[in-house]
Structures are given as structure tokens and as C-alpha cells.
C-alpha positions in Angstrom: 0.0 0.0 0.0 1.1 3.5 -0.9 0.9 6.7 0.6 2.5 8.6 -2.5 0.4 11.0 -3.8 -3.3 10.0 -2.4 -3.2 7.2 -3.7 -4.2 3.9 -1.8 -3.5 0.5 -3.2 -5.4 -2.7 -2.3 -5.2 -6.7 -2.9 -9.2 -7.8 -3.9 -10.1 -11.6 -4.3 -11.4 -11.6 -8.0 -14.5 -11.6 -7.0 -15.2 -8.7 -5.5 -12.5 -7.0 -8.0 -15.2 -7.9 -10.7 -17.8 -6.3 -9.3 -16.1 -3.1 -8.7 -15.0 -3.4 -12.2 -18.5 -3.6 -13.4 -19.7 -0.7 -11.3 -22.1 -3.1 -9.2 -19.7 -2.7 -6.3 -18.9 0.6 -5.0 -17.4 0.2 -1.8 -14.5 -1.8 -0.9 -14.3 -2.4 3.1 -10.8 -3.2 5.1 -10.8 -4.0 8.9 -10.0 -2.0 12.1 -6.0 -3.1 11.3 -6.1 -0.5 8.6 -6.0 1.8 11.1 -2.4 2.6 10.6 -2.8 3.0 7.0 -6.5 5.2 7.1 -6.0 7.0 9.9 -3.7 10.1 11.3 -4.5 9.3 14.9 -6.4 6.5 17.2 -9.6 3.6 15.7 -12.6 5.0 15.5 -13.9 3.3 18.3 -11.5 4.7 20.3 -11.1 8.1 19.1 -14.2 10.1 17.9 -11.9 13.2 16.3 -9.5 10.9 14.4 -9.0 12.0 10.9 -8.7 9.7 7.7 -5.3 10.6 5.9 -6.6 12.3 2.4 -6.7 9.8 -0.3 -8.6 10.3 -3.5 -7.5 7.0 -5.7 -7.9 3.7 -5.3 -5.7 1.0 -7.5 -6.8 -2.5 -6.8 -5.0 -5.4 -8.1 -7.0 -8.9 -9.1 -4.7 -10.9 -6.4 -1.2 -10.9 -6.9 -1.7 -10.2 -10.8 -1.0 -7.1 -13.2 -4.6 -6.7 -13.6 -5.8 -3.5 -11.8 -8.5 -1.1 -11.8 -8.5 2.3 -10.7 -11.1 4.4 -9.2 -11.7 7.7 -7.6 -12.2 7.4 -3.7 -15.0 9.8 -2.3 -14.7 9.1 1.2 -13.5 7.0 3.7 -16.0 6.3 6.8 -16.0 4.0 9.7 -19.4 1.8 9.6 -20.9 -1.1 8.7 -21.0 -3.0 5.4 -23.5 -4.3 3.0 -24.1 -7.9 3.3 -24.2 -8.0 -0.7 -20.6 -5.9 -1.0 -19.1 -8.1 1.9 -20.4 -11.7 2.3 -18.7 -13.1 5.3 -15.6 -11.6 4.8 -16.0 -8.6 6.9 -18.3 -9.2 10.0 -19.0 -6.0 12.5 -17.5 -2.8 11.8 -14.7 -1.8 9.5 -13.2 1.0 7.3 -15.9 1.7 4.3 -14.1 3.4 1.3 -17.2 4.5 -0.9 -16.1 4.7 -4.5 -17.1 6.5 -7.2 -19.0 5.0 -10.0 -17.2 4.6 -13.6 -17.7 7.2 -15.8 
């Protein structure tokens, strides 16, 4: 994951890469060990004023692959996911980056 320039880069299973891909997914949802990475300061649950360091892209790669996508990140929230988006991957809550649909 990089920091450079805004940008935030993510591994997806090829599912949920190929739904994001064909604009049916448009959030991608990481757990509360992201902190580090999402966060200047404390969790969430922990600390209500923390403040999401400013990224605005997202580059996801299928797996370990050269495929990627990339998208433009609107926001990054702490909150729980859609069952749909998130299947039993991500239980409780977690760090929701809502994505903006493909032009």
C-alpha cells in the first residue's frame, strides 16, 4: 500500500474486484487493522476526532496479478458493510471506502 500522492492500493479476491469493475460494487471495506494505513491518529472506536489521511484514488489489483482497476475514492467512513458488497468476509465494523461509479 502506498501513501504517494493520495493514492491507496489494495489486494481484492477476484470476485469482489469484478464487481467493482463492473460498477455493481462501489465500496471496498478493510478491517480495524487499517488503522495505521486510514488513519492520522487512534480507531474510530477509540477516538471520535480521528482523521482519515486524504486519499482520492484507489488502484486495486486482481490478487497478486497485473490486472488493476482504478477508481476515484469519495470518502473514507468507519461503519458497517453491505451484506451484498461483503459476504462473510468482513463481520461487524470496518473502514468503508465509498467509490465513485465509472464514468
Amino acid at each position: 500500500m502506498s501513501r504517494a500522492n493520495g493514492v491507496l492500493r489494495v489486494v481484492l479476491t477476484g470476485k469482489w474486484f469484478d464487481m467493482i469493475e463492473s460498477g455493481e460494487k462501489l465500496e471496498e471495506y478493510r478491517g480495524s487493522h487499517w488503522a495505521d494505513k486510514l488513519l492520522d491518529g487512534l480507531a474510530p472506536g477509540h477516538h471520535p476526532n480521528a482523521t482519515f489521511r486524504p486519499y482520492h484514488t484507489l488502484v486495486a489489483s486482481r490478487g497478486y496479478t497485473f490486472r488493476t482497476l482504478t477508481r476515484k475514492i469519495k470518502r473514507i467512513r468507519w461503519g458497517r458493510p453491505r451484506p451484498e458488497w461483503s459476504g462473510d468476509t468482513v463481520t461487524g465494523e470496518c473502514f468503508i471506502i465509498e467509490l465513485e461509479a465509472q464514468e
